[in-house]
SETORBA-306375 format. One line per field, with one value per residue: residue number from 1; residue in three letters; x, y, z of N, C-alpha, C in turn. Coordinates in nm, 4 decimals, m for minus. Layout:
BEGIN
i: NUM  ...
aa: ala  ...
n.c1: X  ...
n.c2: Y  ...
n.c3: Z  ...
ca.c1: X  ...
ca.c2: Y  ...
ca.c3: Z  ...
c.c1: X  ...
c.c2: Y  ...
c.c3: Z  ...
END
This chain:
BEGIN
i: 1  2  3  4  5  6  7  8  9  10  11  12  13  14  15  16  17  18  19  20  21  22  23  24  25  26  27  28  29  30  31  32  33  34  35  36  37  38  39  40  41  42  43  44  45  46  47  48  49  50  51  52  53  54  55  56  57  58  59  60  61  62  63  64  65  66  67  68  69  70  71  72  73  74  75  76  77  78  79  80  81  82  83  84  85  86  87  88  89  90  91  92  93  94  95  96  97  98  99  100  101  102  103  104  105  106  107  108  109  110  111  112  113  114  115  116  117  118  119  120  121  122  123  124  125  126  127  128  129  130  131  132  133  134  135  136  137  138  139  140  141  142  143  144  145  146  147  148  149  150  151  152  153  154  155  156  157  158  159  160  161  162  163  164  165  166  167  168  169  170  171  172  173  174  175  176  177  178  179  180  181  182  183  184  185  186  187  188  189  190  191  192  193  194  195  196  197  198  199  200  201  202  203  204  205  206  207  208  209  210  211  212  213  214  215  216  217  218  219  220  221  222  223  224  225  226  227  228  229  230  231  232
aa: unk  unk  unk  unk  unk  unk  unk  unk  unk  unk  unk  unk  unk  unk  unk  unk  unk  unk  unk  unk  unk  unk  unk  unk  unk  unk  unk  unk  unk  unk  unk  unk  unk  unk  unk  unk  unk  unk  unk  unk  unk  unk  unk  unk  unk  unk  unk  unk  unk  unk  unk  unk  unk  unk  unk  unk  unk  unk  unk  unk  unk  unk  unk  unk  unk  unk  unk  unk  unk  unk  unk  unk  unk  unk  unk  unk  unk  unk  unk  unk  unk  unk  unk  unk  unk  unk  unk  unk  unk  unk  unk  unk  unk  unk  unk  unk  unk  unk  unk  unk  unk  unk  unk  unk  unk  unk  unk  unk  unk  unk  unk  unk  unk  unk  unk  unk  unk  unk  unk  unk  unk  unk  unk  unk  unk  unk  unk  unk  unk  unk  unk  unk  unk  unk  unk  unk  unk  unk  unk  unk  unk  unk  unk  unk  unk  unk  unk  unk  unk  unk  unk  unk  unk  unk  unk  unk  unk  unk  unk  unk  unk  unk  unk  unk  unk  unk  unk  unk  unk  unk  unk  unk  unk  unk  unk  unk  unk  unk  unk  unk  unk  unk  unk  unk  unk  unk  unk  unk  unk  unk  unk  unk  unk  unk  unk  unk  unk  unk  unk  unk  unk  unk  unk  unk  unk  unk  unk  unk  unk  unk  unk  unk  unk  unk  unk  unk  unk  unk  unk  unk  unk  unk  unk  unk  unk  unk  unk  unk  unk  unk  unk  unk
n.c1: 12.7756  12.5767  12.3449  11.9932  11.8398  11.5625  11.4019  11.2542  10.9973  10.8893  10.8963  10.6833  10.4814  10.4739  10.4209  10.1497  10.0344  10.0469  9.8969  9.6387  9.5437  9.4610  9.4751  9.6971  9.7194  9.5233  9.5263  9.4021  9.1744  8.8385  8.6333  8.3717  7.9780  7.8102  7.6367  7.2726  7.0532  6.8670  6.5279  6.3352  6.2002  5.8509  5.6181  5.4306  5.0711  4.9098  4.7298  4.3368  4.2321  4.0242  3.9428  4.0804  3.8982  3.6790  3.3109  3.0350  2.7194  2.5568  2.2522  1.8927  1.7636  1.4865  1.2798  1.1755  0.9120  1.0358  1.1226  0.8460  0.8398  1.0171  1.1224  0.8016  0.8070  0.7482  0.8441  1.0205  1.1513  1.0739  0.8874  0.6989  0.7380  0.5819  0.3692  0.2226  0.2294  0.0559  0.1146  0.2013  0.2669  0.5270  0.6845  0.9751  1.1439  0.8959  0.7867  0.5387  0.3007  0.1434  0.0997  m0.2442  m0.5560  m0.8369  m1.1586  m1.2638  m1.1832  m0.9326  m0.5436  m0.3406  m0.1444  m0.1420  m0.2289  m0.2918  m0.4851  m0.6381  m0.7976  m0.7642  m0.5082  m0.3229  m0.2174  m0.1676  0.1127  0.1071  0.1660  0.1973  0.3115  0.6010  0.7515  0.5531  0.3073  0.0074  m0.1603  m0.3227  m0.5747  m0.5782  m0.7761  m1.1261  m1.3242  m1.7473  m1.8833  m1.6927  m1.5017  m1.1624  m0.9972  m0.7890  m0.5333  m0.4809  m0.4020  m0.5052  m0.5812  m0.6037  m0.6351  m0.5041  m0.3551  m0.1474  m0.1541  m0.3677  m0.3605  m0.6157  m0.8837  m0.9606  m1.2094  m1.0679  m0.8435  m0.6407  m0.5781  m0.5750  m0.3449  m0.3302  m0.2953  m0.0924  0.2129  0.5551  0.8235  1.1106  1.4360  1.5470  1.8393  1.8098  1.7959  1.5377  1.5337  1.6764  1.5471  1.4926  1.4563  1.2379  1.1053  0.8068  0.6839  0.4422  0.2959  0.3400  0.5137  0.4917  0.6141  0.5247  0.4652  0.5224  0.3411  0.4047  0.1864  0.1678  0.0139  m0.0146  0.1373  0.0906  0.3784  0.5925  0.9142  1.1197  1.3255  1.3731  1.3454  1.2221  1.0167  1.1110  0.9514  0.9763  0.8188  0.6279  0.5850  0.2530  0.1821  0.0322  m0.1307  m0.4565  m0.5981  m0.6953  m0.4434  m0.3554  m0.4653  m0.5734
n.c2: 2.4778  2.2676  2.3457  2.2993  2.2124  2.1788  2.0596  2.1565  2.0314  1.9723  2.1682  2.2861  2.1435  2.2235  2.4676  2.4580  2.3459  2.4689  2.7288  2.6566  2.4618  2.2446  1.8914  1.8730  1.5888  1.4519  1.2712  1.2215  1.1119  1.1505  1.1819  0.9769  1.0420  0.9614  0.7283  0.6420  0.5590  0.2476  0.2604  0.1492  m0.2004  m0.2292  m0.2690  m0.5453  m0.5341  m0.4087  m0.6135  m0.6582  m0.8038  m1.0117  m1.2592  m1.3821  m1.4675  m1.4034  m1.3219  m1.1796  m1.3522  m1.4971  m1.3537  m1.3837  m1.3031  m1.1042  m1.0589  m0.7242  m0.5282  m0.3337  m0.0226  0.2014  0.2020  0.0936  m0.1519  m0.3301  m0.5521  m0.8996  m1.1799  m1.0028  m0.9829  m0.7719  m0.6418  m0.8241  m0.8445  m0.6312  m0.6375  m0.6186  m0.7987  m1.1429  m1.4358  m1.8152  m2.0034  m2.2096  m2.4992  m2.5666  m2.8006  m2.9807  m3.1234  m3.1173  m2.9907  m2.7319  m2.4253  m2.4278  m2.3297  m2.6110  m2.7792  m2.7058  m2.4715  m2.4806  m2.4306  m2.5685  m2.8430  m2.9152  m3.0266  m2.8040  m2.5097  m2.3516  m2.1273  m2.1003  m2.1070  m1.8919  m1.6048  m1.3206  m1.1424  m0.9125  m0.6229  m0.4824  m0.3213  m0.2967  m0.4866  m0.7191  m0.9205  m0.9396  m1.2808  m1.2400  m1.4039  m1.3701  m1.3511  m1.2078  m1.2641  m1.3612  m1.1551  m0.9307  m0.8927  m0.9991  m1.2959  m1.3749  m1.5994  m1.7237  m1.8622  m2.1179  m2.2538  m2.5417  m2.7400  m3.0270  m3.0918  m3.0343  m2.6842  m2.5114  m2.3599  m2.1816  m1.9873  m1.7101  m1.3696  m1.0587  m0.9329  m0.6637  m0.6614  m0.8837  m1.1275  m1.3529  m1.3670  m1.1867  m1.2242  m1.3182  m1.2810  m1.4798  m1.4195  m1.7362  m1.9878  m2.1720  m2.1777  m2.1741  m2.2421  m2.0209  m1.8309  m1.6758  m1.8165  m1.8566  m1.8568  m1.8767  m1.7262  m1.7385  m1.4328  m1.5037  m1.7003  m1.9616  m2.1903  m2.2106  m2.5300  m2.8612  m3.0684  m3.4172  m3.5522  m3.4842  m3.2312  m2.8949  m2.7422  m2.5508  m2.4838  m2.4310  m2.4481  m2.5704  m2.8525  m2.9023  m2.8476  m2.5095  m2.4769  m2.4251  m2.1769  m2.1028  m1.8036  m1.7960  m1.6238  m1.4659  m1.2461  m0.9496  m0.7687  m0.7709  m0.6448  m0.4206  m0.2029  m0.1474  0.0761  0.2267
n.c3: m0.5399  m0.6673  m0.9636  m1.0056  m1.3460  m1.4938  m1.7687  m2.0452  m2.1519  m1.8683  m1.7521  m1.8524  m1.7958  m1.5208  m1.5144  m1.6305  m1.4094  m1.2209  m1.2857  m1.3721  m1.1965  m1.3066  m1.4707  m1.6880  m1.8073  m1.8374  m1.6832  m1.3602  m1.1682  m1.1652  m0.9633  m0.9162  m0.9468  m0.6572  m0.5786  m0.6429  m0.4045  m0.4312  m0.4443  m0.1808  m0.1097  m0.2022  0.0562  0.1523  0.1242  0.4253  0.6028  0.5864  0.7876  0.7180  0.5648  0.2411  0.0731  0.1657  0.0732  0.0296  0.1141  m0.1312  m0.2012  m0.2289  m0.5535  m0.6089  m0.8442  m1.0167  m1.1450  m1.3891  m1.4798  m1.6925  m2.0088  m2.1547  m2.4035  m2.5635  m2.7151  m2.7879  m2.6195  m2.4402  m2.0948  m1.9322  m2.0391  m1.9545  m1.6726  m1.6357  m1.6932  m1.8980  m2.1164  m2.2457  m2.0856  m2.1364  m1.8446  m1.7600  m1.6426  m1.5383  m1.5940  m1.7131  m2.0132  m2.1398  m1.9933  m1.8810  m1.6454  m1.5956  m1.5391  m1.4123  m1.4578  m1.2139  m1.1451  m1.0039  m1.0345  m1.2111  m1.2903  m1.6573  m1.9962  m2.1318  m2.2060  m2.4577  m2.3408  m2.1096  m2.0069  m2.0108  m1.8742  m1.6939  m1.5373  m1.2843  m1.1567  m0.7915  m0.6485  m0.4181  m0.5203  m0.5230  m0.7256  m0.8772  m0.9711  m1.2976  m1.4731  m1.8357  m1.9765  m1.9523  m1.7401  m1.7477  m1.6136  m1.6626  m1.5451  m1.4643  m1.2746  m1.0408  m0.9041  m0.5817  m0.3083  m0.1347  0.2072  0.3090  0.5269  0.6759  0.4761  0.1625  0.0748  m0.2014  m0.5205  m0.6259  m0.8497  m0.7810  m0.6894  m0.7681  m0.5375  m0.4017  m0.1345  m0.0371  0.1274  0.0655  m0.2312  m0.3296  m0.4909  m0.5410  m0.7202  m0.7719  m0.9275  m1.0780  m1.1668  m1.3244  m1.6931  m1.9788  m2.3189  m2.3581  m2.2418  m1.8875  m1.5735  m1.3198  m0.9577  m0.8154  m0.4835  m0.2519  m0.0708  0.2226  0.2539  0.0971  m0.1596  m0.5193  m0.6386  m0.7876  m0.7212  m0.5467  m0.6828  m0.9365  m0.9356  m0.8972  m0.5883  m0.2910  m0.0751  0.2010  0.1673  0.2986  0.3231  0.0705  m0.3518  m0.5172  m0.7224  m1.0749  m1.3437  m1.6363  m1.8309  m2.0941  m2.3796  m2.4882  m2.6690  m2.6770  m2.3548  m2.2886  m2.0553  m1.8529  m1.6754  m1.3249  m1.2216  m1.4109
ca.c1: 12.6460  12.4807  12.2013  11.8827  11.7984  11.4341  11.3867  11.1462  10.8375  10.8595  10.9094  10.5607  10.4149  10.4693  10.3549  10.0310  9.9602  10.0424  9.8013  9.5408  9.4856  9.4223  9.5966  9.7252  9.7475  9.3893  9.5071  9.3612  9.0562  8.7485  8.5808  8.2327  7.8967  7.7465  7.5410  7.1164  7.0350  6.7471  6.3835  6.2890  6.1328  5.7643  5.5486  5.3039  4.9981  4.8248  4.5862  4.2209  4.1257  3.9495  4.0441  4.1101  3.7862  3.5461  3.2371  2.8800  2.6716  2.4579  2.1077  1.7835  1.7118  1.3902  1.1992  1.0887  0.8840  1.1110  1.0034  0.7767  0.8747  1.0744  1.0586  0.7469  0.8258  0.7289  0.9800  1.1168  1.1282  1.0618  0.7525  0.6097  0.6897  0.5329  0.2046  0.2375  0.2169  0.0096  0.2466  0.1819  0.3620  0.6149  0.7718  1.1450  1.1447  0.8188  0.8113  0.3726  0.2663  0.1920  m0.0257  m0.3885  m0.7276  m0.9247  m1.2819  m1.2857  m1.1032  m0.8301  m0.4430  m0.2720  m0.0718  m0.2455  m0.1547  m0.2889  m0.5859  m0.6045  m0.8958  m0.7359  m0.4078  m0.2889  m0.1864  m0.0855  0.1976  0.0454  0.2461  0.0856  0.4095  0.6956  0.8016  0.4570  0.2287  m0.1030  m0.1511  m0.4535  m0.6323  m0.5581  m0.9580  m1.2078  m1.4955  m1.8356  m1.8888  m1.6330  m1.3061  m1.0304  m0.9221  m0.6351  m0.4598  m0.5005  m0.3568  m0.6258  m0.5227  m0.6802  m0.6013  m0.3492  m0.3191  m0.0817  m0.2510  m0.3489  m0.4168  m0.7574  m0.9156  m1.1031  m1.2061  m0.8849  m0.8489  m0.5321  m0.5820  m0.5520  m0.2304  m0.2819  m0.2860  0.0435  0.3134  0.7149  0.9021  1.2019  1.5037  1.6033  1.9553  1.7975  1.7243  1.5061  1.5101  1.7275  1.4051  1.5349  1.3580  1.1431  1.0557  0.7120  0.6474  0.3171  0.3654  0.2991  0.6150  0.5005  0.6569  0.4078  0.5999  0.5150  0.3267  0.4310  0.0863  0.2044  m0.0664  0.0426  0.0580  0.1838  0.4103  0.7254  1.0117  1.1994  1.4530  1.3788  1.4050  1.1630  0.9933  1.1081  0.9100  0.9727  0.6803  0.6458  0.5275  0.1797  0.1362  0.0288  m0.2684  m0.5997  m0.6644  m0.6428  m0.3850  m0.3731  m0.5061  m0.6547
ca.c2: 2.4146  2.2248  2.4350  2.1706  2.2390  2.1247  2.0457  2.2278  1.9994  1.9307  2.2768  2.3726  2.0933  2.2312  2.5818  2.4887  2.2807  2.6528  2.8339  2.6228  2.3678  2.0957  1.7813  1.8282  1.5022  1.3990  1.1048  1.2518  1.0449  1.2088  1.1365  0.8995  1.0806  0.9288  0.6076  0.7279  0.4513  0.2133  0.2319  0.0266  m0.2607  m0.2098  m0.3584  m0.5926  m0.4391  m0.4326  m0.7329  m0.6162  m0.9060  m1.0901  m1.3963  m1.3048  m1.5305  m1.3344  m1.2302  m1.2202  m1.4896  m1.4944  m1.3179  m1.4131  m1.1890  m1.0508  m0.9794  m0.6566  m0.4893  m0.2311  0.1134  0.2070  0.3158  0.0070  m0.2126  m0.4257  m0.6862  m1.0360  m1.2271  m0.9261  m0.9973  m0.6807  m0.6415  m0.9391  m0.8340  m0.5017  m0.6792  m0.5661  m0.9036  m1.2179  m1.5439  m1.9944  m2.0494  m2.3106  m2.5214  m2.5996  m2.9247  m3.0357  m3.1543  m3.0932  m2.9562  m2.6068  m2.3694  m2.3730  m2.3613  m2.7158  m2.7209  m2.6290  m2.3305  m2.4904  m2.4042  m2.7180  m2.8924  m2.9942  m2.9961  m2.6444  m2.5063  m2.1761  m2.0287  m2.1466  m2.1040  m1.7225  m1.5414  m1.1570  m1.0904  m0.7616  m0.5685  m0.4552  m0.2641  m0.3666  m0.5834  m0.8080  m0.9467  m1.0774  m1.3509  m1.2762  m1.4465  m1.3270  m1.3174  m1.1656  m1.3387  m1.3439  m1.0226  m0.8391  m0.8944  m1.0898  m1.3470  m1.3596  m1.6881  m1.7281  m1.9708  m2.2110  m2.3723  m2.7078  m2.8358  m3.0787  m3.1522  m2.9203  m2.5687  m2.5865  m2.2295  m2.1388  m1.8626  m1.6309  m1.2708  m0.9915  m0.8368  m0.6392  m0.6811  m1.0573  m1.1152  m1.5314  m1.3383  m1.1478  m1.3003  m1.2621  m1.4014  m1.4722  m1.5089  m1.8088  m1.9829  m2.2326  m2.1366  m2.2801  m2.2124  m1.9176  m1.7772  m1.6627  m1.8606  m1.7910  m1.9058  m1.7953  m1.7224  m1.6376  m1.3351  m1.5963  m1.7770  m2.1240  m2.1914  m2.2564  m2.6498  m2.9106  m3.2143  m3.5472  m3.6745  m3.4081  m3.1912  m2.7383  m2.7003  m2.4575  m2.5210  m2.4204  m2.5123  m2.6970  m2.8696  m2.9418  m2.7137  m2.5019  m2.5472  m2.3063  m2.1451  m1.9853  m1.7206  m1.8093  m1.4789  m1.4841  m1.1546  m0.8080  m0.8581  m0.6880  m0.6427  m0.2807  m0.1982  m0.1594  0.2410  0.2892
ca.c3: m0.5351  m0.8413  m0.9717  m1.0758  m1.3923  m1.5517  m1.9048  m2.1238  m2.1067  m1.7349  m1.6780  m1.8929  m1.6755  m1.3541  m1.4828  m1.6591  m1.3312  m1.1053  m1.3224  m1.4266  m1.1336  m1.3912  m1.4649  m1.8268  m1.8857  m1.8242  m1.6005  m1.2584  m1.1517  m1.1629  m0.8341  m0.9484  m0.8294  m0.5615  m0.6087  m0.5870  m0.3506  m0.4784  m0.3619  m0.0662  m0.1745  m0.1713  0.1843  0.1398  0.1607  0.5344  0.6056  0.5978  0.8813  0.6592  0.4591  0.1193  m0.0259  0.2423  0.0170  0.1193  0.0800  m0.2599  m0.1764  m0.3319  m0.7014  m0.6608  m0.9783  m1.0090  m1.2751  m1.4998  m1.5292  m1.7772  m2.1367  m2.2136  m2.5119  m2.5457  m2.8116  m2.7341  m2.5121  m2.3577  m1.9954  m1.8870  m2.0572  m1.9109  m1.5532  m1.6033  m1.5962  m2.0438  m2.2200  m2.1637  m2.1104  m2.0723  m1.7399  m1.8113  m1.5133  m1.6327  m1.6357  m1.7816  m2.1196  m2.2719  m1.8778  m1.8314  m1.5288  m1.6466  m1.4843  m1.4690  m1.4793  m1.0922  m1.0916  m0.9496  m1.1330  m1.1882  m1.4686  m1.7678  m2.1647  m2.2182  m2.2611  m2.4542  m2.2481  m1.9654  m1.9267  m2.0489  m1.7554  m1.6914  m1.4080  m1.2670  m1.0614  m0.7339  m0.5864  m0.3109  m0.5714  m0.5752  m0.8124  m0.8943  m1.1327  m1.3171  m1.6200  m1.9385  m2.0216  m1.8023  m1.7041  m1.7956  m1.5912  m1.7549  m1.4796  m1.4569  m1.2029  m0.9690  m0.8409  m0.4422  m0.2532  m0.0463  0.2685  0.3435  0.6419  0.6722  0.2837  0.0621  m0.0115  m0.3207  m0.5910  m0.7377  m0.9170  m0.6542  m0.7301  m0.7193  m0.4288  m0.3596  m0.0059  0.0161  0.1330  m0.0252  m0.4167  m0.3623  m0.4864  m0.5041  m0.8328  m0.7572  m1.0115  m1.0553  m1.2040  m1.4738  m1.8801  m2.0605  m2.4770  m2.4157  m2.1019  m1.7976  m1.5294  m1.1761  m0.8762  m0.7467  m0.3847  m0.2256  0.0326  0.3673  0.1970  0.0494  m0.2674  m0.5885  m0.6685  m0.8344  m0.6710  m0.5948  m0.8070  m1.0977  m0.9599  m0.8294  m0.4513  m0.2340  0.0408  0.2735  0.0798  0.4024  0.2338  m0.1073  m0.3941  m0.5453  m0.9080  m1.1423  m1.4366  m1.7764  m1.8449  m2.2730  m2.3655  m2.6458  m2.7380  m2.5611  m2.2424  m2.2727  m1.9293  m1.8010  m1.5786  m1.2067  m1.1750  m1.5363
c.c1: 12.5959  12.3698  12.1297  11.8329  11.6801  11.4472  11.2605  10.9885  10.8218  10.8544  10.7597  10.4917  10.3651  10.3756  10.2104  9.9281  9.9160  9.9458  9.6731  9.4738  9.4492  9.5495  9.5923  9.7297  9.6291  9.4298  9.4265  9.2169  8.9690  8.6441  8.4048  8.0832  7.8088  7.6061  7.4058  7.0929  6.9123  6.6655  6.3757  6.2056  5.9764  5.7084  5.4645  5.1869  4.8849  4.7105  4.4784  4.1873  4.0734  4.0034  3.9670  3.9460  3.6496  3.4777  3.0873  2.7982  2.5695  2.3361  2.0055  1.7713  1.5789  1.3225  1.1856  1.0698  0.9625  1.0069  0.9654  0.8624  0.9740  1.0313  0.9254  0.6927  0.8419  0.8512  1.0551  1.0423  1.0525  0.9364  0.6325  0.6174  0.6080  0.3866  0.1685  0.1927  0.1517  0.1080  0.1262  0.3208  0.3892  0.6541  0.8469  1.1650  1.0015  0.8428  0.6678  0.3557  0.2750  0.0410  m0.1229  m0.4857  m0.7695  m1.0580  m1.3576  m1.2513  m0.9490  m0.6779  m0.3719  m0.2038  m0.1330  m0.1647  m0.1646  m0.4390  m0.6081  m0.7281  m0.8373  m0.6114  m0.2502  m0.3082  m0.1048  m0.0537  0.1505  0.1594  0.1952  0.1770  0.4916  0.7653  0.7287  0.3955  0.1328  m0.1037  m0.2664  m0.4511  m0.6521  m0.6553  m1.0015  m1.2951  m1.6310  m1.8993  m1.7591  m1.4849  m1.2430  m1.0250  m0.8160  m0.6356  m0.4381  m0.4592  m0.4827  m0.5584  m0.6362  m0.6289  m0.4715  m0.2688  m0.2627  m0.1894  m0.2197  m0.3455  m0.5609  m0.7479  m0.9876  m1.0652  m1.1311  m0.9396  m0.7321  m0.4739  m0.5847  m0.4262  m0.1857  m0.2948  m0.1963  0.1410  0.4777  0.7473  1.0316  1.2784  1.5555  1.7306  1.9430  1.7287  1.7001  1.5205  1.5520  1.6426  1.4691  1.3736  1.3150  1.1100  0.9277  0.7019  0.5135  0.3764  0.3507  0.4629  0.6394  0.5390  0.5626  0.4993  0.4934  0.4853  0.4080  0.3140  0.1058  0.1422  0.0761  m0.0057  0.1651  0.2345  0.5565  0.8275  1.0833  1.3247  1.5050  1.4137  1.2811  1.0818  1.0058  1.0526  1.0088  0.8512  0.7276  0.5567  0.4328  0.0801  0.0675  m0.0887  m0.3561  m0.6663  m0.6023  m0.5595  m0.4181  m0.4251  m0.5652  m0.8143
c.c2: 2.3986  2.3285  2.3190  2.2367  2.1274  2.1460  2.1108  2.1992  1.9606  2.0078  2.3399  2.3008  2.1924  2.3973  2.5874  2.4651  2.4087  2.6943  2.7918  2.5519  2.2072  2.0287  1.7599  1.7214  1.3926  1.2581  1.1391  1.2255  1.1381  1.1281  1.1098  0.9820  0.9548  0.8496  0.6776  0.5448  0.3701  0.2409  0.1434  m0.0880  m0.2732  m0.2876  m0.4304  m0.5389  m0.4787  m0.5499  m0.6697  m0.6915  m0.9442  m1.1661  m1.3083  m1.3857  m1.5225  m1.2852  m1.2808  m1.3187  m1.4219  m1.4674  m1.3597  m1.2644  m1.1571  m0.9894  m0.8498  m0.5933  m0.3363  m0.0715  0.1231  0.2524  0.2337  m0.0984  m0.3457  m0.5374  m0.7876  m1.0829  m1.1497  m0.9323  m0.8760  m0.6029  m0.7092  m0.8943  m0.6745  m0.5055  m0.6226  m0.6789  m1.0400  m1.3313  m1.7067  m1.9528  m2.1801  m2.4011  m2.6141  m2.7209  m3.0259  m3.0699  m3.0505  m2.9647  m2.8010  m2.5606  m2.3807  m2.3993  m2.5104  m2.6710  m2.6769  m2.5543  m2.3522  m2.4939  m2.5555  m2.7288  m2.9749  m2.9463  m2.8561  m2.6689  m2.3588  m2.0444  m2.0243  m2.1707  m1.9875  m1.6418  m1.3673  m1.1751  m0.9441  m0.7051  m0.5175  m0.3429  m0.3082  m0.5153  m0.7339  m0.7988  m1.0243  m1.1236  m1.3619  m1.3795  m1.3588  m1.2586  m1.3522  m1.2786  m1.3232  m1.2306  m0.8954  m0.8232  m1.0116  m1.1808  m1.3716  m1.5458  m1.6433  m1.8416  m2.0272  m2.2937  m2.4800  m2.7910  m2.8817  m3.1284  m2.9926  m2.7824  m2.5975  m2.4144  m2.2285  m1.9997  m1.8315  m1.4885  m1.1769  m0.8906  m0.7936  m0.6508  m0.8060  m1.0929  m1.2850  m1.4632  m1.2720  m1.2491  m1.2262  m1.3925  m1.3706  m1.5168  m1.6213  m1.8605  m2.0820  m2.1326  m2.1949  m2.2287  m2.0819  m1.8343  m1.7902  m1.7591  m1.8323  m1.8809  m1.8337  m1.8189  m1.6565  m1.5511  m1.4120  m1.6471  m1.8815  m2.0621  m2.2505  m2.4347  m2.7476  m3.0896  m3.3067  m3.6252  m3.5983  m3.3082  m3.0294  m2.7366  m2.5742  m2.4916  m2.4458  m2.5004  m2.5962  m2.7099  m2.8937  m2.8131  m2.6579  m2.5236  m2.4485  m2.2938  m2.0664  m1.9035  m1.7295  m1.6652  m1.5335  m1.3817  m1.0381  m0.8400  m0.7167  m0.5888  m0.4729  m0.2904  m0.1291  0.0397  0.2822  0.3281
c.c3: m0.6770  m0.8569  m1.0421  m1.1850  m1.4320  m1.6777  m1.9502  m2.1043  m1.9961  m1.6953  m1.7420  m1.8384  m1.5615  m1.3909  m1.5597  m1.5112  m1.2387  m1.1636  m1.3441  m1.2995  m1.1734  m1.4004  m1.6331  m1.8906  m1.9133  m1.7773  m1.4259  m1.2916  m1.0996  m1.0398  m0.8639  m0.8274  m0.7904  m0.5998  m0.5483  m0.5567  m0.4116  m0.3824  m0.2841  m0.1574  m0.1248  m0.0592  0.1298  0.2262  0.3211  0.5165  0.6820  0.7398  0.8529  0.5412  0.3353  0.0405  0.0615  0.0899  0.0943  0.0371  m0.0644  m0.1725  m0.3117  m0.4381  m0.6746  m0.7670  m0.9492  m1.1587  m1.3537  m1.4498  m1.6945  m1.8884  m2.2178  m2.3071  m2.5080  m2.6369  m2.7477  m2.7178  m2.4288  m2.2232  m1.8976  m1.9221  m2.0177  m1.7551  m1.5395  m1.6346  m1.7680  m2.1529  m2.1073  m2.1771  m2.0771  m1.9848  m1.7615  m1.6585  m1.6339  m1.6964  m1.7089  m1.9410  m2.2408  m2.0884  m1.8737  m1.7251  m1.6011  m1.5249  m1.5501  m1.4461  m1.3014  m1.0575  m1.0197  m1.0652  m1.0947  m1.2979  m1.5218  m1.9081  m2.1854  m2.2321  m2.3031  m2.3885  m2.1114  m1.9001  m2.0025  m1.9165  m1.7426  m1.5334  m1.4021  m1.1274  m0.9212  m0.5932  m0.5029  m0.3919  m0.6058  m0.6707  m0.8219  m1.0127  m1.1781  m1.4674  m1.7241  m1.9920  m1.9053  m1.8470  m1.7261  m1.7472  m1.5959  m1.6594  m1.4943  m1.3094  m1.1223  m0.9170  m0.7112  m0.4446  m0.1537  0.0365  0.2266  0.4095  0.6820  0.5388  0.2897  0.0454  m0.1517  m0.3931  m0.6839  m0.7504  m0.8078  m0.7690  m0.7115  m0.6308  m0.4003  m0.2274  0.0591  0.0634  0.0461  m0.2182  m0.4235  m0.3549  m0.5464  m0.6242  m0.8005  m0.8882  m0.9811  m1.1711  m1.3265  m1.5757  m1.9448  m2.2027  m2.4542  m2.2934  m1.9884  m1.7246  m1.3909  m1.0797  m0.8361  m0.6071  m0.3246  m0.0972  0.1613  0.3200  0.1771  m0.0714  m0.3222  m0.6363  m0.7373  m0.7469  m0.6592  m0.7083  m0.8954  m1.0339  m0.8863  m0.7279  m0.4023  m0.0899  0.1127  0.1799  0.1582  0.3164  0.0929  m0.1796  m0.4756  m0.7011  m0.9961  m1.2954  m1.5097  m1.8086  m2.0312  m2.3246  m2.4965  m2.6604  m2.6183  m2.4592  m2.2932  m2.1789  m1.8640  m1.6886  m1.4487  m1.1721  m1.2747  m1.5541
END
């Protein structure tokens, strides 16, 4: 019987492979770890039930007057609704035309008159205001703006004496979305809810707004008011 002999380096093969387990020759494939699966691809996110360009309808701005302790340098808005500075009521679109008293007490549009058309926004709480006269009267008060029916004609606004308890001398400024010279601008409402507007003969009435649109002011601010405030 042949005896098989092995050669030197086939024979230190076989016995590094017995002792070690390894593959001396670093050709034995190293078994690749295990692919980390990707992430799901994210859900789109649940539908609310409501179309995506649901928002609520635009609500009216209500003015209201600031709290106290804020700056009261001429033009600052916030001085003027805190019933702080006296102002000419502007309507937006006029050109010369601003609120004054004529010689009947009645508020209307006219060029200006500086006895007669300086106005303090007074605050009177719930977000109303009376509009008095800048300068008292020959017995030492002020004026408020009332609304006056009359029938079947337009109400119109005169001067009567201030009563907080009138419900035709509270009024509601609303913001409104024109600027004039840089002046945020207003709508006034009396508390019944005619709007203060702007005649067809030029003249200030007050009426239901229906379908038209209302007349919006700038308050021109001229300098601090006199007139004591509402508890002093």
């Amino acid at each position: 019987m042949k005896t098989l002999r092995i050669g030197g380096p086939a024979l230190l093969l076989l016995f590094l492979a017995a002792c070690g387990g390894e593959d001396p020759t670093g050709l034995t494939a190293t078994p690749s770890a295990p692919a980390t699966p990707s992430p799901p691809a994210s859900s789109p996110p649940a539908a609310s039930g409501l179309p995506a360009s649901t928002s609520p309808a635009p609500s009216r701005q209500v003015a209201k007057p600031p709290a106290s302790g804020g700056s009261s340098r001429g033009g600052s808005a916030s001085a003027i609704l805190r019933g702080e500075r006296q102002v000419v009521i502007l309507p937006v679109d006029s050109f010369e035309s601003v609120l004054a008293l004529n010689d009947a007490d009645r508020l209307t549009l006219l060029d200006g008159d500086p006895d007669r058309d300086l106005f303090v926004l007074a605050p009177v709480g719930g977000g109303r205001f009376q509009i008095k006269t800048a300068k008292a009267d020959r017995g030492g008060e002020p004026s408020c703006m009332q609304v006056k029916e009359d029938g079947v004609n337009p109400a119109t606004v005169v001067a009567r004496a201030c009563d907080v308890g009138v419900q035709n001398q509270l009024f509601t400024i609303e913001e409104a979305k024109q600027v004039k010279n840089g002046r945020p601008s207003y709508n006034i409402m009396v508390d019944g809810g005619a709007y203060l507007l702007e005649g067809s003969s030029g003249g200030l009435i007050a009426e239901q707004l229906g379908d038209g649109s209302p007349t919006s002011f700038t308050f021109v601010d001229n300098g601090p008011s006199a007139l004591p405030k509402l508890g002093d």
